[in-house]
N, C-alpha and C positions, 0 to 999 in steps of 0.2 A: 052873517050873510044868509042870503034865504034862499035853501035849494036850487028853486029853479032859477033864480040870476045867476045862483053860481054855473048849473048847466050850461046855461045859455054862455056866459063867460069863457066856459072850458069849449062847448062847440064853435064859437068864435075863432080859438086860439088852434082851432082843427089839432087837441092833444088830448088822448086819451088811450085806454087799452085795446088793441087791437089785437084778437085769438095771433098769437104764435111773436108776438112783439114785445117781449117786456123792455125792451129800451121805453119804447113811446109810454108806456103806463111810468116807466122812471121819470120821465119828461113830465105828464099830468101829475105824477104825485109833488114832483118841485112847485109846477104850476100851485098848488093847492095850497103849500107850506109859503108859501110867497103872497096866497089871501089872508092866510090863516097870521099870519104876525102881522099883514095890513087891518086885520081887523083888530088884533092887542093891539097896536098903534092906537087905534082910533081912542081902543076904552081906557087908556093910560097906562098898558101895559107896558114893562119896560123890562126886557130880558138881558139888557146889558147888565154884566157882573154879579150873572145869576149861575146856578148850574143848571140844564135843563136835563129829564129822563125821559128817553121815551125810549116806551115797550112797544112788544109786535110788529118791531122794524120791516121786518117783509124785506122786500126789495130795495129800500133803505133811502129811497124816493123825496123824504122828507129831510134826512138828517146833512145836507151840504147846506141848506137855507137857514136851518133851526142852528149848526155849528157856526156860522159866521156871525149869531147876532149873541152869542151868550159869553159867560166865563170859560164855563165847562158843558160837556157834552157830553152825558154817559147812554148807551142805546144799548137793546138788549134783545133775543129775541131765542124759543126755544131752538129753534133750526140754527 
């Protein structure tokens, strides 16, 4: 997906980080994880009965979207 659609998508959806909110940056980062498997979809990707890893969890934004479509779910992050 190409930057600025995705902007444009994410200002639409009035979700992103706002100084002192990290709920709403939680909310944009699901938003994101939710294009981000719609575009594997598109290229035949296929995460069922996969294990997925992701690092740099952060705020962890990503990992409720990414655990509902795989086998396994391992996240990790130094903090």
């Amino acid at each position: 997906m190409k930057l600025i659609k995705f902007i444009k998508l994410a200002k639409r959806r009035q979700i992103g980080y706002f100084k002192g909110n990290p709920t709403n940056y939680i909310k944009f980062q699901n938003f994101q994880a939710k294009e981000i498997l719609s575009e594997l979809k598109k290229r035949n990707v296929n995460l069922h009965g996969k294990t997925v890893l992701e690092l740099a969890v952060g705020t962890g934004g990503y990992s409720p979207v990414f655990k509902q479509g795989c086998k396994d779910y391992i996240m990790n992050d130094i903090t």
